[in-house]
C-alpha positions as CSV (number, residue, x, y, z in Angstrom):
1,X,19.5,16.4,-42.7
2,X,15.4,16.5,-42.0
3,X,15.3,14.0,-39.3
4,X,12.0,13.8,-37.9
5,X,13.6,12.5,-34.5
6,X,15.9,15.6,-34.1
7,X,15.5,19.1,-33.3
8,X,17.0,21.6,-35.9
9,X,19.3,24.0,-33.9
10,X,17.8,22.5,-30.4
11,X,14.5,24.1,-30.9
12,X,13.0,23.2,-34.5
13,X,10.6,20.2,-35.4
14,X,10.6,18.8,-38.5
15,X,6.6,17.7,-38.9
16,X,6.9,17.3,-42.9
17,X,4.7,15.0,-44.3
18,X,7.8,14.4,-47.5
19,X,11.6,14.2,-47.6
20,X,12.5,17.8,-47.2
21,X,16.1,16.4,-49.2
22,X,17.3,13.9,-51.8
23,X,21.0,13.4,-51.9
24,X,23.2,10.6,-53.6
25,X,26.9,9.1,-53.1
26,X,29.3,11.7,-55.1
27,X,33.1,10.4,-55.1
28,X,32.3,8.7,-51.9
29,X,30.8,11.7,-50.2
30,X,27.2,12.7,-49.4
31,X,25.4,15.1,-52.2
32,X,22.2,17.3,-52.1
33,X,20.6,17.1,-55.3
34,X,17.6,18.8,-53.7
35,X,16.3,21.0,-51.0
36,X,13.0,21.7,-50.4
37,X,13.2,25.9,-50.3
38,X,11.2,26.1,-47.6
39,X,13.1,23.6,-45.1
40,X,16.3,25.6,-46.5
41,X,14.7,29.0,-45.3
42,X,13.2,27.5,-41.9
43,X,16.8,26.0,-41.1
44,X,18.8,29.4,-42.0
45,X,16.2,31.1,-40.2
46,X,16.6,28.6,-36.9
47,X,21.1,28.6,-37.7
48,X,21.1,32.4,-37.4
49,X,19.0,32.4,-34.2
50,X,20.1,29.8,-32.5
51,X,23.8,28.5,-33.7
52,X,26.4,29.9,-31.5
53,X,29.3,28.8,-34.4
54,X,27.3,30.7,-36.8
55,X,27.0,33.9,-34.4
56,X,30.1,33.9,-34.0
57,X,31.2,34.5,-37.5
58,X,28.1,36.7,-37.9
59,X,27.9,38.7,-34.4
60,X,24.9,41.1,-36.3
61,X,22.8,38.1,-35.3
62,X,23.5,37.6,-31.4
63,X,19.9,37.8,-29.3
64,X,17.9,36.7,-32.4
65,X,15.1,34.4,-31.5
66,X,12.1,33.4,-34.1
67,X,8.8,32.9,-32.7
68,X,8.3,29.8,-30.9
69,X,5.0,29.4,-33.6
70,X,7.4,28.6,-36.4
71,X,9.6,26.2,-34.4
72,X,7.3,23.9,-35.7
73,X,8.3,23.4,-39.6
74,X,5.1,23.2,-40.9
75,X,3.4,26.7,-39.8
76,X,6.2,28.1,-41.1
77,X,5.7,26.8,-44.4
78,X,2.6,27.5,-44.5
79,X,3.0,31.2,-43.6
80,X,5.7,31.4,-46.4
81,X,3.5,29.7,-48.6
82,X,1.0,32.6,-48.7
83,X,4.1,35.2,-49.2
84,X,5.7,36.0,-52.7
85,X,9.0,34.6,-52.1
86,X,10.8,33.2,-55.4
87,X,14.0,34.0,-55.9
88,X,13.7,36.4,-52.5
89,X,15.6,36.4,-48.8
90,X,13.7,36.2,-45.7
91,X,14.1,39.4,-43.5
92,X,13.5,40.8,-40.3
93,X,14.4,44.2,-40.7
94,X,12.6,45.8,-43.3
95,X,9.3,46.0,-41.4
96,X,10.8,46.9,-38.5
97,X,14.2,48.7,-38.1
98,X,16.8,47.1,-35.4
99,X,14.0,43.6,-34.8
100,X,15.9,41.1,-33.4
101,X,12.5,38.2,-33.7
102,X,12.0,36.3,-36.1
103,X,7.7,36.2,-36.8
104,X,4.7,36.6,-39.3
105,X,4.2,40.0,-38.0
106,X,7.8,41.0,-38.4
107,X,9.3,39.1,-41.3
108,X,8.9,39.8,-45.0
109,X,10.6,38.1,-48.6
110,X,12.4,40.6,-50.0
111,X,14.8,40.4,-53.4
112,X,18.4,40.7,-52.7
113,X,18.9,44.1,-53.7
114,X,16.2,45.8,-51.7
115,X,18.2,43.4,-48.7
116,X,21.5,45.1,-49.9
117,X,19.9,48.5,-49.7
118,X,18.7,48.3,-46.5
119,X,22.0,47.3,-44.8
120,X,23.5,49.7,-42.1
121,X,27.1,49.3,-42.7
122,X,27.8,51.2,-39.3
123,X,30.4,48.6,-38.2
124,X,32.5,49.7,-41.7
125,X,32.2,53.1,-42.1
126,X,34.1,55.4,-39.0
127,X,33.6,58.1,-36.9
128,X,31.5,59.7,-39.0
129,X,27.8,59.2,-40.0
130,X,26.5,57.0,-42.7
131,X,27.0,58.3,-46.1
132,X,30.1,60.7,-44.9
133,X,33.5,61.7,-45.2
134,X,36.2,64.0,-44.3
135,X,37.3,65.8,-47.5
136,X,41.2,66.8,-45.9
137,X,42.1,69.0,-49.1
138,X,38.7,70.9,-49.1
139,X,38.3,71.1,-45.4
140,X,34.8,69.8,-45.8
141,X,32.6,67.3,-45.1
142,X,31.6,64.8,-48.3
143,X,28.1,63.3,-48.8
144,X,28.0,60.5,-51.0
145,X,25.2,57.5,-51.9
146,X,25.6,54.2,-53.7
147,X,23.2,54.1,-57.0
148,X,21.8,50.8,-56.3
149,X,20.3,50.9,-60.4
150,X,24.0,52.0,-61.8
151,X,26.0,50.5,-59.2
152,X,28.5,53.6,-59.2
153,X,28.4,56.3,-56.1
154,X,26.6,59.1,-56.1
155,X,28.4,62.7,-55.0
156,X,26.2,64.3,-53.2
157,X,28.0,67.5,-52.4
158,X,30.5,69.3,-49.5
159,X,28.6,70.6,-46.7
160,X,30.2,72.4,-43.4
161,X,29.2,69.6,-40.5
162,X,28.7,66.1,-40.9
163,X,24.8,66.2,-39.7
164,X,24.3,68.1,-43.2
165,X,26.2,66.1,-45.4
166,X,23.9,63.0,-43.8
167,X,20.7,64.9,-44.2
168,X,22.0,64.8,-48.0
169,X,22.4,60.9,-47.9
170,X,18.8,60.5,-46.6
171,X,17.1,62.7,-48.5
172,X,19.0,61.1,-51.8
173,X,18.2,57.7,-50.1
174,X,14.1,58.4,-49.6
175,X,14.2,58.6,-53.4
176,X,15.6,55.5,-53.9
177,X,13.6,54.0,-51.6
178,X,10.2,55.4,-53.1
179,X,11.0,54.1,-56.3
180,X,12.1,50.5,-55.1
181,X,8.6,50.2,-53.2
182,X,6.8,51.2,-56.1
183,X,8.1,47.8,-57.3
184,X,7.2,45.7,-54.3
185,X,4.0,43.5,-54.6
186,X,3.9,42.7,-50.4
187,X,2.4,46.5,-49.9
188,X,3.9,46.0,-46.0
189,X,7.5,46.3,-48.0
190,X,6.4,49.0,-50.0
191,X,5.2,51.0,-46.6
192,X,8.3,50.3,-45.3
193,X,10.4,51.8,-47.7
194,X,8.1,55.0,-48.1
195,X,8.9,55.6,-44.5
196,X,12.1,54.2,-43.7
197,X,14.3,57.2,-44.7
198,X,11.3,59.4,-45.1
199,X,12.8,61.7,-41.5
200,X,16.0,63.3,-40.9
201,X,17.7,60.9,-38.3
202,X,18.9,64.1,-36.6
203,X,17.5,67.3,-35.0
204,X,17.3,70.1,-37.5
205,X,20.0,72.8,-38.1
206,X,19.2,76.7,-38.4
């Protein structure tokens, strides 16, 4: 791991001027004792782009590419250097909904619940929107929202079509989002979040 002679993933060079590892012989294997967290970031970064055995177990990340800027280890660290990121994930989606590239213009540190907040599970939930069910017994459609501060799911109510009982997600969504980015110290996150669910993702019912 960290050869200087060998590209990470085919595309990454490792120009750092320090062993980006120190490992020791455990029971005859190999160990990490230490990773340097920004050559750990780089290389998930570089894996999730550019490893087809990791695509194929995570298919959310085929046509990912990062910026050919931070194939080279060093500007990479030094952008992430300048960025609050203890204790955070690096993230391509909270600026910009759907980004596929990996950049200094589209990437972000954010803390693992704002990363779990964010995620679309659309390949999960069914037929019907995000945030909705069918309620057979009641005949109507159910709106419901994960409390990301209580951990329990929030009823949100019954509603006639399924565009309504959504509308009810986003709007109960917004106000979680406004009070997570009122916690963010990058203010590109926090603009994010004021906006993200800030529109009704459908056209509006009479």
């Amino acid at each position: 791991m960290g050869h200087k002679n060998e590209l990470v993933c085919g595309v990454g060079v490792n120009d750092a001027g320090y062993s980006v590892c120190n490992t020791a012989r455990v029971g005859g294997r190999s160990k990490n004792l230490w990773i340097c967290p920004f050559y750990r970031a780089w290389t998930g970064m570089l894996e999730r782009s550019y490893s087809a055995k990791f695509q194929a177990r995570h298919p959310t990340y085929i046509g990912c590419t990062v910026d050919p800027a931070w194939h080279l280890f060093s500007t990479f660290k030094e952008w992430m250097g300048r960025q609050d990121h203890e204790g955070k994930h690096l993230d391509k989606d909270i600026l910009v909904a759907g980004n596929k590239i990996y950049s200094a213009e589209t990437c972000a540190f954010v803390s693992k619940a704002i990363n779990t907040f964010i995620v679309d599970s659309r390949a999960i939930r069914g037929d019907w929107p995000i945030g909705v069910s069918w309620h057979k017994g009641r005949q109507r459609f159910v709106a419901q929202c994960r409390d990301p501060f209580s951990g329990q799911h929030k009823f949100l109510g019954y509603f006639v079509s399924s565009d309504l009982a959504h509308e009810a997600w986003r709007a109960n969504k917004h106000q979680i989002a406004l009070v997570y980015a009122e916690q963010q110290t990058d203010q590109r996150v926090a603009a994010a979040l004021r906006t993200r669910y800030a529109k009704p993702s459908f056209a509006k019912v009479a």
